[in-house]
C-alpha positions as CSV (number, residue, x, y, z in Angstrom):
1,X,8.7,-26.9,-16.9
2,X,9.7,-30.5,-16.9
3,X,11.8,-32.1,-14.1
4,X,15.0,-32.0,-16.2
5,X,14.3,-28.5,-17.3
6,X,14.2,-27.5,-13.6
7,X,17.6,-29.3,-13.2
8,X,19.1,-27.5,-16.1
9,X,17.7,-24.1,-14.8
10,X,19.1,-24.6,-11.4
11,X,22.1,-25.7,-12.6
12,X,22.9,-22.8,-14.8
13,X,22.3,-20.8,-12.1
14,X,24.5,-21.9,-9.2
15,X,27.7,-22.1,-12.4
16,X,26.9,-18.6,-12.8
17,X,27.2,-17.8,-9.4
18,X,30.5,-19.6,-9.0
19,X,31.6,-18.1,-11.9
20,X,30.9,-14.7,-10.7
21,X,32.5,-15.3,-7.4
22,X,35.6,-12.2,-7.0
23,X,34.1,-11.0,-10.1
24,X,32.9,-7.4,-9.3
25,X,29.9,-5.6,-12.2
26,X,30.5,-8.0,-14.3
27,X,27.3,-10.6,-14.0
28,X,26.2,-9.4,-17.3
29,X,29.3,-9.8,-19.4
30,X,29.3,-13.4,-17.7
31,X,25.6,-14.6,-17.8
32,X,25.5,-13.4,-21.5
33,X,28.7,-15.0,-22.5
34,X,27.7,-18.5,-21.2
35,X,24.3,-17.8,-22.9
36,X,26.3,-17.3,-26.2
37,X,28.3,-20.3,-25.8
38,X,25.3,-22.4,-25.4
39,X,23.3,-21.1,-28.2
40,X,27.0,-21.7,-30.3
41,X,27.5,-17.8,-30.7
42,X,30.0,-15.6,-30.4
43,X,30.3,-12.0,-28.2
44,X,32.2,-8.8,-28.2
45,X,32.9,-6.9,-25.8
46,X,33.5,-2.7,-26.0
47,X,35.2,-0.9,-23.3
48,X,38.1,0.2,-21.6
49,X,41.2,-0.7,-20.5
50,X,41.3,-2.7,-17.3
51,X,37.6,-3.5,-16.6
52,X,38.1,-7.1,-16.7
53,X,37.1,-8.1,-20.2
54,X,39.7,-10.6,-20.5
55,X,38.5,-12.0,-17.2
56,X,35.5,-12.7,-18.5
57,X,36.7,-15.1,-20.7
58,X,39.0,-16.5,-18.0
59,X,35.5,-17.4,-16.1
60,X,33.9,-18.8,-19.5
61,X,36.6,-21.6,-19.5
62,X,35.6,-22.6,-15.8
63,X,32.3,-23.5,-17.3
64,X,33.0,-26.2,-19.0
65,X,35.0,-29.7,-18.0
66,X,38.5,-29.6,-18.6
67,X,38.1,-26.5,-21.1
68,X,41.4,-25.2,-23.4
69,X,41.5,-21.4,-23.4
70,X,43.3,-19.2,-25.7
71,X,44.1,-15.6,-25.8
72,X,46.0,-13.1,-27.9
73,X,46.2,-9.5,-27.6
74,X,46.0,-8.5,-31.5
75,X,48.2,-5.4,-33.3
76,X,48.7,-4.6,-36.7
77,X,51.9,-6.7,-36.5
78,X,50.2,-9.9,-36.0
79,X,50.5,-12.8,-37.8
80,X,48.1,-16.0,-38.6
81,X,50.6,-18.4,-37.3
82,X,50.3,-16.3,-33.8
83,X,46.8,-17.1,-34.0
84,X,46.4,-20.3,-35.4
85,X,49.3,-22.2,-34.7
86,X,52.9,-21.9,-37.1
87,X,53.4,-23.8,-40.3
88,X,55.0,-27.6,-39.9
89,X,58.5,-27.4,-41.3
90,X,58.7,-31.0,-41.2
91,X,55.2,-31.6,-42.8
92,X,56.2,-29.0,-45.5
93,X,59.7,-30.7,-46.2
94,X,58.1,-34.4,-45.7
95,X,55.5,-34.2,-48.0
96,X,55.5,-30.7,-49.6
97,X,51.8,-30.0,-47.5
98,X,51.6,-26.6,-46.0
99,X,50.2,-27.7,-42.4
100,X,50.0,-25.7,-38.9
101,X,50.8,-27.1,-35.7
102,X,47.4,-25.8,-34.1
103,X,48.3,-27.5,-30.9
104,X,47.7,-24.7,-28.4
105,X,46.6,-22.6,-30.5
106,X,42.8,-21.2,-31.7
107,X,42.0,-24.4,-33.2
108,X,42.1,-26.4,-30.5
109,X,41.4,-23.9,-28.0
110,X,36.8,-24.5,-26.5
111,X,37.0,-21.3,-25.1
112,X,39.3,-18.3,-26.9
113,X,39.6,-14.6,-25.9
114,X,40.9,-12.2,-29.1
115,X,41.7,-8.5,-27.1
116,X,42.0,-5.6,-29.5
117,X,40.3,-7.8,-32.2
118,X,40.1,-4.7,-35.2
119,X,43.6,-4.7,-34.9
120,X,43.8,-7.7,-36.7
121,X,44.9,-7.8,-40.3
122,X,42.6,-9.4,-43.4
123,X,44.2,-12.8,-43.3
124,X,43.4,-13.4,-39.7
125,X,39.8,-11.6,-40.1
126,X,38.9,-13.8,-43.2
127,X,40.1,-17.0,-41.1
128,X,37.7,-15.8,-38.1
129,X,34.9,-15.5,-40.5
130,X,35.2,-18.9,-41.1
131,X,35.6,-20.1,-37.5
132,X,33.0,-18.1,-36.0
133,X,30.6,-19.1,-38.5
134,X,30.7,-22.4,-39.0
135,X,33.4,-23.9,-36.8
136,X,35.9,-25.1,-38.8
137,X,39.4,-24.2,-39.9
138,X,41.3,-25.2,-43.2
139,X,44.5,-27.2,-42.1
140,X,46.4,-27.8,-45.4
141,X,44.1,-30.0,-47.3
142,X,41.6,-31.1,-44.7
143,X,39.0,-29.4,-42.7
144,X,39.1,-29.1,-39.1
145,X,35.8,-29.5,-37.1
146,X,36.6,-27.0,-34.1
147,X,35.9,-27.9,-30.2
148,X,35.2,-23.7,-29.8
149,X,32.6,-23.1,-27.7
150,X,32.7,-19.4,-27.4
151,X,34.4,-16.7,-28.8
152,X,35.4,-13.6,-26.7
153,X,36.2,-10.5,-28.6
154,X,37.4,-7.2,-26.7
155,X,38.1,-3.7,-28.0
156,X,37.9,-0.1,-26.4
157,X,36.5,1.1,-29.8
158,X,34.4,0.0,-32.8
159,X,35.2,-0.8,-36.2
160,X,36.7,1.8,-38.3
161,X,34.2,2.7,-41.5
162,X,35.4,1.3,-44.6
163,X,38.3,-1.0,-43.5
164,X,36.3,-3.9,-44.4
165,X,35.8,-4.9,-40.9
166,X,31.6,-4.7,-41.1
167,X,31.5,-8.6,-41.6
168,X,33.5,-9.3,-39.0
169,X,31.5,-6.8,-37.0
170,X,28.4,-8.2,-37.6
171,X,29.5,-11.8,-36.6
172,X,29.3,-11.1,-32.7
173,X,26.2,-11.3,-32.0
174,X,26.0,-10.2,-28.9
175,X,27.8,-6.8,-28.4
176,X,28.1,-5.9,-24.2
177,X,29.3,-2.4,-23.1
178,X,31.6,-2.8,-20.5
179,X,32.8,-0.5,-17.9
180,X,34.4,0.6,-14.1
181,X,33.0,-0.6,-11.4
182,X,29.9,1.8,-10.6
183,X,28.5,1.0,-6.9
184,X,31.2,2.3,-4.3
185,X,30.3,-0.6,-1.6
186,X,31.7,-3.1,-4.5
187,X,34.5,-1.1,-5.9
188,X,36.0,-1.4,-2.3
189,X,34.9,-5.2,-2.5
190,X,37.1,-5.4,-5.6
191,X,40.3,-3.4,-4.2
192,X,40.0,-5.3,-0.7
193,X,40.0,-8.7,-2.8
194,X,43.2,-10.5,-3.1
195,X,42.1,-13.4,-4.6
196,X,41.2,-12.0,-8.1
197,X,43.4,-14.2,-9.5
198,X,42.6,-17.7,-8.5
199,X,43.9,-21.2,-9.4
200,X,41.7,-22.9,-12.1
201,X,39.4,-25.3,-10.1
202,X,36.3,-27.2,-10.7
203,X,33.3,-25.5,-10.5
204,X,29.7,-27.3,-9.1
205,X,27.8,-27.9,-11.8
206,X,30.3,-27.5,-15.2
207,X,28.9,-28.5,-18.1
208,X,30.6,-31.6,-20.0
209,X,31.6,-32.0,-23.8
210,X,29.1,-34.9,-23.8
211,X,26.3,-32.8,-22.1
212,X,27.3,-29.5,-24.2
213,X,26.7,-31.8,-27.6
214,X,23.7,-33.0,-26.1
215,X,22.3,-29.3,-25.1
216,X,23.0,-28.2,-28.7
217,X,20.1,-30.8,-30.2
218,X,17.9,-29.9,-27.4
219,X,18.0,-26.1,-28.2
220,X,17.5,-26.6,-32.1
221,X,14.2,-28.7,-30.8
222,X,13.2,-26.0,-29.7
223,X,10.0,-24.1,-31.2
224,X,9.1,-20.2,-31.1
225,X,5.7,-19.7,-29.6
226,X,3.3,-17.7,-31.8
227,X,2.9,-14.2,-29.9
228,X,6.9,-13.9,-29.9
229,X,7.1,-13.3,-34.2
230,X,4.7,-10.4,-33.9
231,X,6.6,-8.9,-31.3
232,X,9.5,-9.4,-33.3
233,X,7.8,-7.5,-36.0
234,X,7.6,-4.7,-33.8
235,X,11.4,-4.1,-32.7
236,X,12.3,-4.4,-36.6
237,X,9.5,-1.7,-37.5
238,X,10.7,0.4,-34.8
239,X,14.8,0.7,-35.1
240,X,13.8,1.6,-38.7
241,X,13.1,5.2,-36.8
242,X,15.1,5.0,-33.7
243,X,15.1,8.6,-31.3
244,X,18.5,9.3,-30.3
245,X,18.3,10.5,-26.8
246,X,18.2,14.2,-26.0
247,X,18.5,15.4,-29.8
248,X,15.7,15.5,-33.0
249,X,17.7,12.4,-34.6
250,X,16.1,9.7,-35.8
251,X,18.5,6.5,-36.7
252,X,17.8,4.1,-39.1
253,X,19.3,0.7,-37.3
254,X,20.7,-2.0,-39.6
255,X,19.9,-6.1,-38.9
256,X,20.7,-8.3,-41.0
257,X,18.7,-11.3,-41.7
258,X,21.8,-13.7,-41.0
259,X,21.6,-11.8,-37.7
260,X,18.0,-11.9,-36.8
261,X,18.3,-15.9,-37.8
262,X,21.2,-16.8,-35.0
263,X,19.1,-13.9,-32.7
264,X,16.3,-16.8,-32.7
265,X,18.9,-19.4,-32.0
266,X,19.9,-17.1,-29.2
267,X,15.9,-17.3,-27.9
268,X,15.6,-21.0,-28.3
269,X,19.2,-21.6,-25.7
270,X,17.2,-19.1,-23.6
271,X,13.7,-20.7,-23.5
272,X,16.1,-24.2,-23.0
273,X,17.8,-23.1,-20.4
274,X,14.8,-22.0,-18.4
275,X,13.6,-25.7,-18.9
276,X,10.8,-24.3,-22.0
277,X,10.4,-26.0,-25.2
278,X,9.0,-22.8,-26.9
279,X,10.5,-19.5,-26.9
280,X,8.2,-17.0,-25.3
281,X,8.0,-13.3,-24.6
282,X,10.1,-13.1,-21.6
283,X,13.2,-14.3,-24.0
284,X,13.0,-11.7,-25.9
285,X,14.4,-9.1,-23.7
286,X,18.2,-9.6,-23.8
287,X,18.6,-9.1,-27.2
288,X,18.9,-5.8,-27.5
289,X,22.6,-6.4,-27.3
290,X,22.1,-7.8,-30.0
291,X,20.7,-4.7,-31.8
292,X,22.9,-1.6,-31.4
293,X,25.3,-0.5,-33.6
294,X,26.6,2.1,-31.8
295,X,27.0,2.8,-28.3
296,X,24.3,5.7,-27.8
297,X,21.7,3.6,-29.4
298,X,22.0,0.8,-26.5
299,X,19.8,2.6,-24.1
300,X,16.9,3.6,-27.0
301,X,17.2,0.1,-28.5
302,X,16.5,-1.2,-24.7
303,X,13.5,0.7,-24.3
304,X,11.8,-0.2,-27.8
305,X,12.7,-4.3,-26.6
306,X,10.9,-3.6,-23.4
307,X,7.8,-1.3,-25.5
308,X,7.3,-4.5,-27.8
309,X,7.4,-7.5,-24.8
310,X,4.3,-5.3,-23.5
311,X,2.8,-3.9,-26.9
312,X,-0.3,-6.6,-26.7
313,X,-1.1,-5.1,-22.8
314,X,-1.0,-1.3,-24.4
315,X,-3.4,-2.3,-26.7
316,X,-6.1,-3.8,-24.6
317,X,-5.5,-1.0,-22.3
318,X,-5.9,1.4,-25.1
319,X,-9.1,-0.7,-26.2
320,X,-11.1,-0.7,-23.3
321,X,-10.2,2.7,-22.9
322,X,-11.9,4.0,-26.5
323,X,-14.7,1.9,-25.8
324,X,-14.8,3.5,-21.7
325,X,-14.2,6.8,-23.1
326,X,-17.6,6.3,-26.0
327,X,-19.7,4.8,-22.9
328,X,-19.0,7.7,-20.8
329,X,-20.0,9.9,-23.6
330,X,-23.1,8.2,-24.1
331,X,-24.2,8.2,-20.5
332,X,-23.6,12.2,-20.2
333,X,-25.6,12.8,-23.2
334,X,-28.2,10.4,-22.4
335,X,-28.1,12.4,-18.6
336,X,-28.1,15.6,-19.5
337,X,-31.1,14.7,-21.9
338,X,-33.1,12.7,-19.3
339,X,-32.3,15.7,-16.6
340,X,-33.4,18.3,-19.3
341,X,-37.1,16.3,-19.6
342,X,-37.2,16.4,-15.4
343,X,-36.6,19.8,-15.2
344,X,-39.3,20.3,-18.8
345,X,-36.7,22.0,-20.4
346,X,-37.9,21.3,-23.4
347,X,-36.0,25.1,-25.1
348,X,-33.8,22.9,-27.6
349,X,-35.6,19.9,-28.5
350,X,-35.7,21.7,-32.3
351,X,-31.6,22.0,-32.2
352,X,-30.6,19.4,-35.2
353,X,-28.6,16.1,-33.5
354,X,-25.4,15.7,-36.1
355,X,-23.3,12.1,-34.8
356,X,-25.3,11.2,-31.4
357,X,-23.3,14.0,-29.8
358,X,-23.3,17.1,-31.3
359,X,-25.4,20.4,-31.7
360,X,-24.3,22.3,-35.1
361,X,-23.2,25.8,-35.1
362,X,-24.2,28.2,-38.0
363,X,-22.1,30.6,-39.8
364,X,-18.5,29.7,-37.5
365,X,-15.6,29.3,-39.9
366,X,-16.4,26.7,-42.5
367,X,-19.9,26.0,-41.0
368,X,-18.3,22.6,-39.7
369,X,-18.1,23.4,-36.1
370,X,-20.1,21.6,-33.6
371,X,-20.1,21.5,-29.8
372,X,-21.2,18.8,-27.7
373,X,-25.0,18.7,-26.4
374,X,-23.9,18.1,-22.9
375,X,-22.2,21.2,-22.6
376,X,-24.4,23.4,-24.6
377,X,-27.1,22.3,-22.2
378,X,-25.0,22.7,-19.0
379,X,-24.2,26.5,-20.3
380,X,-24.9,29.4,-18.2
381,X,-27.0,31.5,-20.0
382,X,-26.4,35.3,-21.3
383,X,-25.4,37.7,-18.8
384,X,-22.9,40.8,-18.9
385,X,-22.2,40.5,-15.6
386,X,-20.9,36.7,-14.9
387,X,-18.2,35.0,-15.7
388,X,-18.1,33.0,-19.1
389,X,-17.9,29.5,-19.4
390,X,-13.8,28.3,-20.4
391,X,-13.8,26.0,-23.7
392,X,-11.2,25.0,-26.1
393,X,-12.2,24.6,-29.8
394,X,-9.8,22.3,-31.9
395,X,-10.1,20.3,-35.2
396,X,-11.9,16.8,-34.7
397,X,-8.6,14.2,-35.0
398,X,-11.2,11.7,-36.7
399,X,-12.7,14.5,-39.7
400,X,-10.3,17.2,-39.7
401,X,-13.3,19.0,-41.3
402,X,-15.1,19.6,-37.9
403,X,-14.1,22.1,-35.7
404,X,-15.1,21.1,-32.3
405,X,-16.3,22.9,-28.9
406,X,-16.0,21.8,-25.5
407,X,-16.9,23.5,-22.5
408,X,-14.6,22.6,-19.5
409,X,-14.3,23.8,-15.4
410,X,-10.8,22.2,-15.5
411,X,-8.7,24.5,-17.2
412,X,-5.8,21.7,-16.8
413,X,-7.6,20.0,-19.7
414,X,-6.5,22.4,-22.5
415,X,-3.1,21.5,-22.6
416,X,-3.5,19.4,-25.1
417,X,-2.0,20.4,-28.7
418,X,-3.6,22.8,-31.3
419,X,-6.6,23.9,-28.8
420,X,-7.7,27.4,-29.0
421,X,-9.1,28.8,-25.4
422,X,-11.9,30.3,-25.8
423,X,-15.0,31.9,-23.7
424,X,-18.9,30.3,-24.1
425,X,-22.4,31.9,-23.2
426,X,-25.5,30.8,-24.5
427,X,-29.3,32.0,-25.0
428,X,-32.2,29.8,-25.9
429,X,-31.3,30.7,-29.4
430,X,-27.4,31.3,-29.7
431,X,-23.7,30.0,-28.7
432,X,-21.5,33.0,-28.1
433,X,-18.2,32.4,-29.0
434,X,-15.9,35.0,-26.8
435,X,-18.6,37.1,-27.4
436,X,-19.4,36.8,-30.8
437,X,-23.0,35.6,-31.2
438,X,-24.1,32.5,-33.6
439,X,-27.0,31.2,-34.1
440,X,-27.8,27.3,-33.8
441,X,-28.9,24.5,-36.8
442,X,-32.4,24.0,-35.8
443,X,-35.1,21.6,-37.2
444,X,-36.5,23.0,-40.7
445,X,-40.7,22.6,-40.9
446,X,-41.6,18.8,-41.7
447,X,-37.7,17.8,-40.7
448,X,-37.5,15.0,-38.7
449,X,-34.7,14.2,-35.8
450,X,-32.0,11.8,-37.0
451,X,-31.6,9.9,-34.5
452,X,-33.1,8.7,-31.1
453,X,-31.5,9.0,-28.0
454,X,-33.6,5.8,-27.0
455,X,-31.0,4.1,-29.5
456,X,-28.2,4.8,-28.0
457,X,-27.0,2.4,-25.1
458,X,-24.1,1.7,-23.0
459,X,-21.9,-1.2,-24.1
460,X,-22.5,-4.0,-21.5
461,X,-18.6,-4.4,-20.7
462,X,-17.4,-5.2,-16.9
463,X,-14.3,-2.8,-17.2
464,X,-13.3,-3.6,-13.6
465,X,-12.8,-6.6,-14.3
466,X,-11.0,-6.2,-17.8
467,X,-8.9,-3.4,-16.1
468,X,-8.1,-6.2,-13.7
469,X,-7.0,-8.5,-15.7
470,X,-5.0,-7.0,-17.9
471,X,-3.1,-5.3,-14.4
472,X,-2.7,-8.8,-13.5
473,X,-0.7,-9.9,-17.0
474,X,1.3,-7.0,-16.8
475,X,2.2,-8.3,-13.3
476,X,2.9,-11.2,-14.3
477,X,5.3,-10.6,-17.0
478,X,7.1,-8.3,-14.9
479,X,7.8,-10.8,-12.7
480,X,8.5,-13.6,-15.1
481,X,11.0,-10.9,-16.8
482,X,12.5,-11.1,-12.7
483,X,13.1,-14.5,-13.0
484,X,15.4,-14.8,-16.7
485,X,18.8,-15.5,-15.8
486,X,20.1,-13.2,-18.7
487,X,18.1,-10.0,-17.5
488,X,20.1,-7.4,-15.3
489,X,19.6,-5.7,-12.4
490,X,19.4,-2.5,-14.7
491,X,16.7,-4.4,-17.3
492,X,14.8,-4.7,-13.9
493,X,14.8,-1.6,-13.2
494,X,13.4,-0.3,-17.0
495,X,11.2,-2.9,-17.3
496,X,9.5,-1.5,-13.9
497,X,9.3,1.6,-15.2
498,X,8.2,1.0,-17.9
499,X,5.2,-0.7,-15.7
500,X,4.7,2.1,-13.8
501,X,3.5,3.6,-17.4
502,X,0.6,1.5,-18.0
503,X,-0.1,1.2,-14.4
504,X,-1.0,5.0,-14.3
505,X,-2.6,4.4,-17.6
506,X,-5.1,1.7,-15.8
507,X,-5.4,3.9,-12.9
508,X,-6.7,7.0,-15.2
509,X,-9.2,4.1,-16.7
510,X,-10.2,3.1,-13.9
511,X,-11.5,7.0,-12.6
512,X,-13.4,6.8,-15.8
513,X,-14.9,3.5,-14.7
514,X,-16.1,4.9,-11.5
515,X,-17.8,7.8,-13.2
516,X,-19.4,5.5,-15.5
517,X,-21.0,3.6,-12.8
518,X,-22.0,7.1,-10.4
519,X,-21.7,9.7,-12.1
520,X,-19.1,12.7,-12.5
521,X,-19.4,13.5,-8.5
């Protein structure tokens, strides 16, 4: 981060906490709002009656020098000229040219508020179209280039279906879902504070219509750094098949391309903001209010955001883990093999080795069952009187063809799905399979052993220190995540949960390390 990226950062932050000065809950709704403005978006909020929407906006004018504002509560009654400014009578009769006055009115306005905005009727929505896409209005026969910096929207309910309000809908990028004032200690802030309502003044560090033009190069300067598009990939592949919460629904979640191309915009005024030329991962989380079409997908659409920013750490983890998981199965094997020769047990050196790990049994089911050698040696062998050995048998995930056998103490371990309990004895000749006796694949005359135990080898990997690192990104990111202006106290909170996942997942890695290096005691 250069110098003047620090400044900007800084900046942005002491404005924001001006702005949110006798402004109670509502750091979101602000933060995001002057985060639209700068990336030249637009924002709607949805919620109800008196929870300061149209403040909002009020606080969005403070940002900038000597801002115009303009708001309008919409019906079904209103009109254009109530919106953008009435037609010129004297224009008209002058010089027969049908001409608004737009002087305070939208047109003129940097920062508008539009409350009850599906209220408003086609001409108005086909007009806003216009405006919010490209900044310009149609005056009579010339084109207006707009000073709008933001547009507020407000509603306490979405769009209704097939009222040709989905183009307007999808316009606002950023959707927010607003509501009462949660914590008590600052809903008795709020009631105690008489100075909701202040004068307009000048807050430290407003950004001016010089500076603002300025910004908007910078942010189109900025690039996209190459491990953000995959992650990208990820959130689109995943609200294909979105889990609505507490029900068997899955959701199919609609973006259009228009949208994910102003979402990038959105990343770049981020990444600028935070004094970056490149967008990078810790951008990325805001825009799931971006995403949701509907307010029960919000939460679901947060938590496959927060999946993707750490789907590269998941992986590794899940990496060394497969790799940890096939050493650990080596060294048993190769143990119980090296004990067996110590002790001159030498009672199943004929029994056929199938995959480096497995002992065949005979006539079980489809004749594809197998158990694994370092539990068919541990067995206790044959006796009425004590207690069998506990095993599950299941279908091998990788060749759904095998049926395999393990022998387990820890009868937590058969929790698992599709695993069949089952009791284990063994001779020098047999598995017994609760109770059922089969014999074992042995070594035909002149049949040689497929493979050598002497082959196989621990991988030479220093999972510590992997483990390690890859605690230490996830750290890292978390904290970074801290930092971004645009990330909530609630984001915080899920994306430290979220932590707490992979943590434990480390941890569990970790124990396996440790019996790696000395063994299951």
């Amino acid at each position: 981060m250069n110098t003047k990226g620090t400044e900007i950062t800084q900046r942005i932050r002491l404005l924001l906490s001006e702005m949110n000065r006798g402004v109670y809950e509502k750091e979101t709704e602000i933060s995001l709002s002057l985060l639209a403005a700068l990336a030249g978006e637009s924002i709607l909020l949805l919620g109800p009656p008196g929870v300061a929407k149209s403040m909002v906006a009020r606080r969005l004018k403070e940002a900038f020098v000597n801002a115009e504002a303009f708001e309008y509560l919409m019906s079904r009654f209103s009109t254009p000229d109530e919106i953008f400014g009435p037609v010129s009578i004297s224009r008209l009769k002058e010089s027969d040219k049908y001409e608004r006055v737009t002087e305070g009115y939208l047109p003129t306005a940097d920062v508008v508020f539009l409350d009850e905005i599906w209220k408003a009727g086609p001409a108005i929505q086909n007009t806003l179209l216009t405006v919010i896409n490209e900044k310009l209005f149609r005056n009579g026969d010339k084109e207006l280039k707009l000073p709008l910096k933001l547009l507020v929207a407000a509603s306490n309910e979405l769009p209704a279906q097939g009222e040709g309000l989905e183009a307007l809908w999808d316009r606002f990028l950023i959707r927010v879902i607003c509501t009462c004032v949660k914590e008590e200690e600052e809903f008795y802030k709020m009631l105690l504070d008489d100075d909701n309502e202040r004068e307009r003044r000048s807050l430290e560090g407003q950004i001016s219509d010089e500076e603002y033009a300025g910004w908007q190069k910078e942010i189109g300067k900025v690039t996209v750094s190459p491990e953000v598009l995959p992650c990208i990939t990820a959130i689109r592949k995943a609200l294909t098949s979105v889990e609505m919460q507490d029900t068997e629904i899955r959701r199919n979640i609609y973006v259009s391309d228009r949208r994910w191309k102003n979402i990038v915009r959105l990343l770049k005024a981020s990444a600028f903001i935070h004094g970056r030329k490149e967008v990078c991962i810790i951008d990325l989380l805001p825009i799931y209010h971006c995403l949701w079409s509907e307010p029960d997908e919000c939460a679901e659409v947060r938590q496959i955001v927060i999946r993707a920013l750490f789907v590269l750490y998941v992986k590794e983890i899940a990496s060394i883990t497969t790799s940890l998981k096939s050493d650990l199965k080596v060294s048993r094997v190769r143990e119980a093999l090296d004990k067996a020769r110590l002790n001159g047990d030498r009672r199943d050196d004929d029994l056929l080795i199938t995959d480096h790990f497995y002992y065949q049994v005979e006539n079980h089911g489809t004749g594809n069952t197998y158990i694994f050698i370092v539990d068919y040696k541990n067995m206790k062998e044959y006796h009425p009187k004590d207690t069998p050995t506990i095993g599950v048998m299941y279908l091998d995930p990788l060749n759904p063809k095998r049926t395999i056998i393990r022998a387990f103490s820890d009868t937590g371990r058969m929790k698992e799905q599709k695993m069949e309990r089952v009791t284990l004895y063994r001779d020098d000749r047999h598995l017994y399979i609760n109770g059922v006796r089969f014999p074992m694949r042995r070594l035909k005359r002149g049949e040689e052993q497929q493979l050598c135990f002497g082959n196989l080898s621990v991988t030479d990997r220093d999972y510590e220190t992997e483990l390690e690192t890859v605690s230490a990104r996830i750290d890292k990111l978390v904290k970074d995540l801290s930092d971004n202006i645009f990330v909530s106290e609630d984001d915080k909170k899920s994306v430290s949960e979220y932590a707490a996942t992979l943590r434990k997942e480390i941890a569990w890695a970790r124990v396996d390390v440790r019996k790696l290096r000395y063994g299951d005691e």
